[in-house]
One Martini backbone bead per residue (centre of mass of N, CA, C, O) as a GRO file, in nm:
protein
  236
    1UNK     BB    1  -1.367   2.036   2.596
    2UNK     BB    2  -1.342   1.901   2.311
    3UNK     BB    3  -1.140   2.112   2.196
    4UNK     BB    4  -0.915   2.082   2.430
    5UNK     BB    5  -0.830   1.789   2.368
    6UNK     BB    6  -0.802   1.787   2.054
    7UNK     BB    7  -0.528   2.027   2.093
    8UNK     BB    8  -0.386   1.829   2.260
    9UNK     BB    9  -0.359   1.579   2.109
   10UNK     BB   10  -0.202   1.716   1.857
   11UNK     BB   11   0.047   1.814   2.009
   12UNK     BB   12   0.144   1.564   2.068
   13UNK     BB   13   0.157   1.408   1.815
   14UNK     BB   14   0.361   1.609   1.691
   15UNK     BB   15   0.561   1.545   1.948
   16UNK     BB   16   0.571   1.240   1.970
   17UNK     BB   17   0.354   1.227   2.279
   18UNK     BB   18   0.210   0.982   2.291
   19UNK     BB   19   0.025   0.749   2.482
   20UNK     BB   20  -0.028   0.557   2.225
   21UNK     BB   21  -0.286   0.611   2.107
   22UNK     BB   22  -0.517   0.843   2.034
   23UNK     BB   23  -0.747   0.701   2.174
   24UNK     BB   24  -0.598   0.607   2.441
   25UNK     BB   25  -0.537   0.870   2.517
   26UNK     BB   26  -0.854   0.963   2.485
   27UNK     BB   27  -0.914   0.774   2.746
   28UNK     BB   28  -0.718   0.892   2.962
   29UNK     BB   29  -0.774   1.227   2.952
   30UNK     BB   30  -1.078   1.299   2.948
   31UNK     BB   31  -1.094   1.267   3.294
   32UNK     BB   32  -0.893   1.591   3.299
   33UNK     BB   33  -1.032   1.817   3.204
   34UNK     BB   34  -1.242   1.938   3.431
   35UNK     BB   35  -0.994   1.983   3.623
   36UNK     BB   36  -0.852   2.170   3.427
   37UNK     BB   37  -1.056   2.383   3.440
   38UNK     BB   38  -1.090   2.438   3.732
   39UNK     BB   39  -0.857   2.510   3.800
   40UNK     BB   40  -0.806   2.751   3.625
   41UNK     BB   41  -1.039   2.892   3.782
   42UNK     BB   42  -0.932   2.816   4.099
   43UNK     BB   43  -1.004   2.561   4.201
   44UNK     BB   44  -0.841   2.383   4.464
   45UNK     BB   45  -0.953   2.110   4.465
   46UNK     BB   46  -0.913   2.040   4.156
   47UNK     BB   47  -0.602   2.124   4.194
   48UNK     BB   48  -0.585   1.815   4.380
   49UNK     BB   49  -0.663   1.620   4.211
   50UNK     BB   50  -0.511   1.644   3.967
   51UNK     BB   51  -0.235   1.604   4.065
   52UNK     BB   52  -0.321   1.303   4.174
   53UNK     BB   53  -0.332   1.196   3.897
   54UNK     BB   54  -0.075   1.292   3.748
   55UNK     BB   55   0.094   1.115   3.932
   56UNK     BB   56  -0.005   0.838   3.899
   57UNK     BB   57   0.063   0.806   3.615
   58UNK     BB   58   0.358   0.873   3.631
   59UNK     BB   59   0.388   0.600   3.786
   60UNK     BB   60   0.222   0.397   3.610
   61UNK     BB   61   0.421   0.452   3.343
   62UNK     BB   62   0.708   0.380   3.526
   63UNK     BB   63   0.580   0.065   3.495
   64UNK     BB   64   0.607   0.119   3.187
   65UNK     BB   65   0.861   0.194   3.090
   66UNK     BB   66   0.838   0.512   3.049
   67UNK     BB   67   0.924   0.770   2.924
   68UNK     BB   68   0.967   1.052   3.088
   69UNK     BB   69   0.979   1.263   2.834
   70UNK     BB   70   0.684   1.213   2.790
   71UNK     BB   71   0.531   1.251   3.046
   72UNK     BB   72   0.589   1.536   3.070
   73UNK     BB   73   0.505   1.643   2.754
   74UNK     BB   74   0.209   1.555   2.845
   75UNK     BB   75   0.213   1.861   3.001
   76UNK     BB   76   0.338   2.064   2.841
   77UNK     BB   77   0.144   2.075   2.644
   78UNK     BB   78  -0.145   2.185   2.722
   79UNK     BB   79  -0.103   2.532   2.665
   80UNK     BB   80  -0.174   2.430   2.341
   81UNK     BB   81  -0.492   2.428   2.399
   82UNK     BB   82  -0.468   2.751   2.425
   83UNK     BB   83  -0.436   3.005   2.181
   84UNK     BB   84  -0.430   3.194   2.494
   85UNK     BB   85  -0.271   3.132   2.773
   86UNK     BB   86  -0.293   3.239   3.038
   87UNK     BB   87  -0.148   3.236   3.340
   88UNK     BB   88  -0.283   2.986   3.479
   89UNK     BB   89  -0.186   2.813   3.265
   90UNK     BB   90   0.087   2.809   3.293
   91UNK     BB   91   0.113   2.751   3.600
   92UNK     BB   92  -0.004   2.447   3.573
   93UNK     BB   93   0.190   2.338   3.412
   94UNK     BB   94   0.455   2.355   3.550
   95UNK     BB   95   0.308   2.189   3.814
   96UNK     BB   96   0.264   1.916   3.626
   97UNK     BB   97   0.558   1.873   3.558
   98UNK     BB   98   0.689   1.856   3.876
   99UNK     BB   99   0.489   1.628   3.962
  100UNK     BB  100   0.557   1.426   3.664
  101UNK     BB  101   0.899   1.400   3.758
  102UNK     BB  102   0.849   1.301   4.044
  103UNK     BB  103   0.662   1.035   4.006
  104UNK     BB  104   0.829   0.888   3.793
  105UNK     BB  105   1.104   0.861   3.986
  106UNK     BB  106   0.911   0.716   4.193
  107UNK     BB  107   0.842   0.469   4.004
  108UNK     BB  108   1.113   0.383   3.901
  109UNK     BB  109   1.231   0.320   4.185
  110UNK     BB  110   1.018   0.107   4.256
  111UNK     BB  111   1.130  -0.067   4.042
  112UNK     BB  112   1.404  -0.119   4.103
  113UNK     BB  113   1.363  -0.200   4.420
  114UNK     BB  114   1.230  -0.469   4.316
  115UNK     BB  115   1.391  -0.621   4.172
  116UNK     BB  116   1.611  -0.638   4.401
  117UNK     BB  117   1.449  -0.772   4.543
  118UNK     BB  118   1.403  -1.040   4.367
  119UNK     BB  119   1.745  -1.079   4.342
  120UNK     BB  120   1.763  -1.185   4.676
  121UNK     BB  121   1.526  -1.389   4.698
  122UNK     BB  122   1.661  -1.554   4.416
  123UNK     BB  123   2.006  -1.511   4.514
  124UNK     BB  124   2.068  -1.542   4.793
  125UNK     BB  125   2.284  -1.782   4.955
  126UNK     BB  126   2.250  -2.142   4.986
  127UNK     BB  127   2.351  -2.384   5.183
  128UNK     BB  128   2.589  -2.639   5.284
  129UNK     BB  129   2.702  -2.666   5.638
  130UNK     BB  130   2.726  -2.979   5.814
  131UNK     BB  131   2.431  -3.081   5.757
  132UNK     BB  132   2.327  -2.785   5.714
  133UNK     BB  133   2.146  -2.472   5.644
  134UNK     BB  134   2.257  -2.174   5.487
  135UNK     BB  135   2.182  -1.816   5.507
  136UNK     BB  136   2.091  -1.487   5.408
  137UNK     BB  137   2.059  -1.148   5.526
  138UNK     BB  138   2.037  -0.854   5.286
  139UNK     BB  139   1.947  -0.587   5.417
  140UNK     BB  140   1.680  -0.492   5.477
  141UNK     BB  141   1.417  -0.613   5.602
  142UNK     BB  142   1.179  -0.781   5.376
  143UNK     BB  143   0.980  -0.967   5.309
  144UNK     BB  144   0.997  -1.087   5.039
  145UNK     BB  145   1.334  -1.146   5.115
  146UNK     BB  146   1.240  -1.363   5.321
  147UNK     BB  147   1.030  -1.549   5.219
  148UNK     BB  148   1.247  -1.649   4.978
  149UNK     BB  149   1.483  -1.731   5.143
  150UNK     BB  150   1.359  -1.893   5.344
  151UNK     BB  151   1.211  -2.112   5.132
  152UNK     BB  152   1.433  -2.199   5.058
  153UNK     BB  153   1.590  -2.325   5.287
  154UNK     BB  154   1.380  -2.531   5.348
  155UNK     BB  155   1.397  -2.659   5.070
  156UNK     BB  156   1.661  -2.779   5.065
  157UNK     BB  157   1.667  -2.900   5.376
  158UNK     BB  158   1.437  -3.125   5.284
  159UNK     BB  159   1.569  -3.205   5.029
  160UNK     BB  160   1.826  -3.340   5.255
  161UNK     BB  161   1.701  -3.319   5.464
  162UNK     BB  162   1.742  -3.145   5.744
  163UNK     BB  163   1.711  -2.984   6.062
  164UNK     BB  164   1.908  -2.731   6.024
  165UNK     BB  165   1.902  -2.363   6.008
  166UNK     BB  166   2.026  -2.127   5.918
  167UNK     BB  167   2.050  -1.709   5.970
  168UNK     BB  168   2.224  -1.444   5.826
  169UNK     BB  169   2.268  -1.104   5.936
  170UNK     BB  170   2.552  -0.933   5.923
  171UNK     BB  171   2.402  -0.743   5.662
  172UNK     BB  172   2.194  -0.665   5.876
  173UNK     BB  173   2.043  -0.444   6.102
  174UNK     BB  174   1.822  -0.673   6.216
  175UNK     BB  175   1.603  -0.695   6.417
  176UNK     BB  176   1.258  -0.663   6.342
  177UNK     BB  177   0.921  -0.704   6.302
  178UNK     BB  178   0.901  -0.846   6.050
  179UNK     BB  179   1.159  -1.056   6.189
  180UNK     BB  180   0.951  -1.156   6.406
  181UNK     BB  181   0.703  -1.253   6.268
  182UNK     BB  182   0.882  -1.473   6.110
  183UNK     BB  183   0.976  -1.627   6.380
  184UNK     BB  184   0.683  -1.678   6.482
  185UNK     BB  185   0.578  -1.827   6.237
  186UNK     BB  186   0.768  -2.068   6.250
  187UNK     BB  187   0.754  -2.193   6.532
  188UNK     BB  188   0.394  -2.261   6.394
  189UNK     BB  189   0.485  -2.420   6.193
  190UNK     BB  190   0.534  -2.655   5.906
  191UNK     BB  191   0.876  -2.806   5.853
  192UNK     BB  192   0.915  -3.053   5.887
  193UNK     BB  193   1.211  -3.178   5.923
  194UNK     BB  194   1.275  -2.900   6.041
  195UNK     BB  195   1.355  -2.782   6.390
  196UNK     BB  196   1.547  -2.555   6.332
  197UNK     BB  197   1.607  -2.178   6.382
  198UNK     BB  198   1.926  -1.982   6.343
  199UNK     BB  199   2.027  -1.672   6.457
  200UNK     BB  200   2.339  -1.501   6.290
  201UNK     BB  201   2.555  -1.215   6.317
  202UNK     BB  202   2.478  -1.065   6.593
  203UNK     BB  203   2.568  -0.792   6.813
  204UNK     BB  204   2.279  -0.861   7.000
  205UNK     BB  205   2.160  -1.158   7.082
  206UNK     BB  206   1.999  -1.106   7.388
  207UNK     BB  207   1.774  -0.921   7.268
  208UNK     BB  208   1.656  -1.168   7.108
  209UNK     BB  209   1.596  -1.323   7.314
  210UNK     BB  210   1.441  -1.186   7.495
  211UNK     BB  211   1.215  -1.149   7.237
  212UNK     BB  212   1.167  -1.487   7.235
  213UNK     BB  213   1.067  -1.503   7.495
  214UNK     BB  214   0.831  -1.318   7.541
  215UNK     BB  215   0.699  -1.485   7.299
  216UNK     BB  216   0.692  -1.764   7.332
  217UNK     BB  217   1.003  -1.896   7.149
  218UNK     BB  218   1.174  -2.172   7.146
  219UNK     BB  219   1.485  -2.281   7.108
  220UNK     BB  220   1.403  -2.543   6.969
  221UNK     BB  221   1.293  -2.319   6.708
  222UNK     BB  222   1.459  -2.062   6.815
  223UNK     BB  223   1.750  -1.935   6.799
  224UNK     BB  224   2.048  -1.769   6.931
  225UNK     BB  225   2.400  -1.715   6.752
  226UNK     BB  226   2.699  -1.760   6.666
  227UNK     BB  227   2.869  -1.917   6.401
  228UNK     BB  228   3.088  -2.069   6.557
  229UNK     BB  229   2.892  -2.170   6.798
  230UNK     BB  230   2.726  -2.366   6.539
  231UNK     BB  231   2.957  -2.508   6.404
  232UNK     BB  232   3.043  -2.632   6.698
  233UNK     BB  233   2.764  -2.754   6.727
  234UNK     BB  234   2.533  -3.014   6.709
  235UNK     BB  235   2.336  -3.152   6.468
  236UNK     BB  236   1.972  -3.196   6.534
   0.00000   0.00000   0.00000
């Protein structure tokens, strides 16, 4: 198996597709071999673990912002381990390149993703408008991005004194779970200054009601109506 690693970490070498040093490689891949003998060998069990490995690197990787060609590059080596690679090796090796170029593919996606939630909880508008404070919540429900807009709103609201705070979901699929539990949450927490979050912007703002009556969240800490007919109506 010593033999078999050293002839792989070679290859990458070469192809200047180490991950790492030398080193580095070889205190992560050494844990890759006895799985990937098992797998040549015919064992099922070995080669669904193997793949959970190779999968996991190739996401932890593409949050390492590794290219992808080097991810790949590094399953397609394997291959160059065997002086005269059986069939089985060569098909075991297609199916590591497949694997991690789809896990890296949805790896990279996942932080392309948080990005985008962290930029839209630390970046969605938040203003100031007739003495109340109204906030926006854009694309579907996600925790962090409800409470990182929600904690600015309160955190504006409280720093000017502003008693009532509005939430536009206009731009959002709407409430789910998610903003459900957050605005049971509001009701029972400690919000300072202000008194009432009125959720804005729905088209059936009815079901919402009727759902936080369900819940027994008080209107007078938790409303929904129209933008228009809560800027037309005096804040708390």
């Amino acid at each position: 198996m010593t033999e078999l690693l050293q002839r792989w970490l070679s290859a990458l070498e070469r192809e200047r597709a180490l991950i790492g040093s030398r080193a580095e490689a070889e205190a992560r891949l050494t844990a890759w071999v006895p799985w990937i003998v098992a797998a040549v060998g015919g064992d099922p069990a070995a080669e669904a673990e193997l793949l959970r490995i190779v999968a996991l690197d190739a996401r932890n990787l593409a949050q390492e912002s590794r290219a992808a060609s080097t991810v790949v590059t590094q399953s397609m080596l394997l291959d160059e381990a065997w002086p005269e690679p059986p069939h089985a090796v060569r098909r075991l090796t297609r199916l590591l390149v497949r694997v991690a170029a789809d896990a890296h593919a949805l790896g990279a996606m996942g932080v392309r993703e948080a990005a985008h939630r962290r930029l839209l909880a630390d970046h969605t508008p938040v203003v100031p408008i007739e003495g109340r404070w109204l906030g926006f919540l854009m694309g579907p429900p996600d925790p962090d991005v409800i409470d990182g807009v929600l904690g600015r709103l309160l955190r504006a609201a409280a720093g000017a004194g502003a008693k009532e705070v509005g939430l536009d979901l206009s731009a959002s699929p709407g409430p789910d779970p998610v903003l459900l539990r957050t605005l049971d949450g509001f009701a029972g927490m400690d919000t300072g200054p202000v008194r009432r979050l009125t959720v804005l912007g729905l088209e059936t703002p009815q079901t919402l009601r009727v759902e936080l009556a369900r819940r027994d969240i008080p209107p007078q800490r938790v409303a929904v109506t129209t933008l228009t007919e809560w800027l037309s109506g005096p804040a708390t």
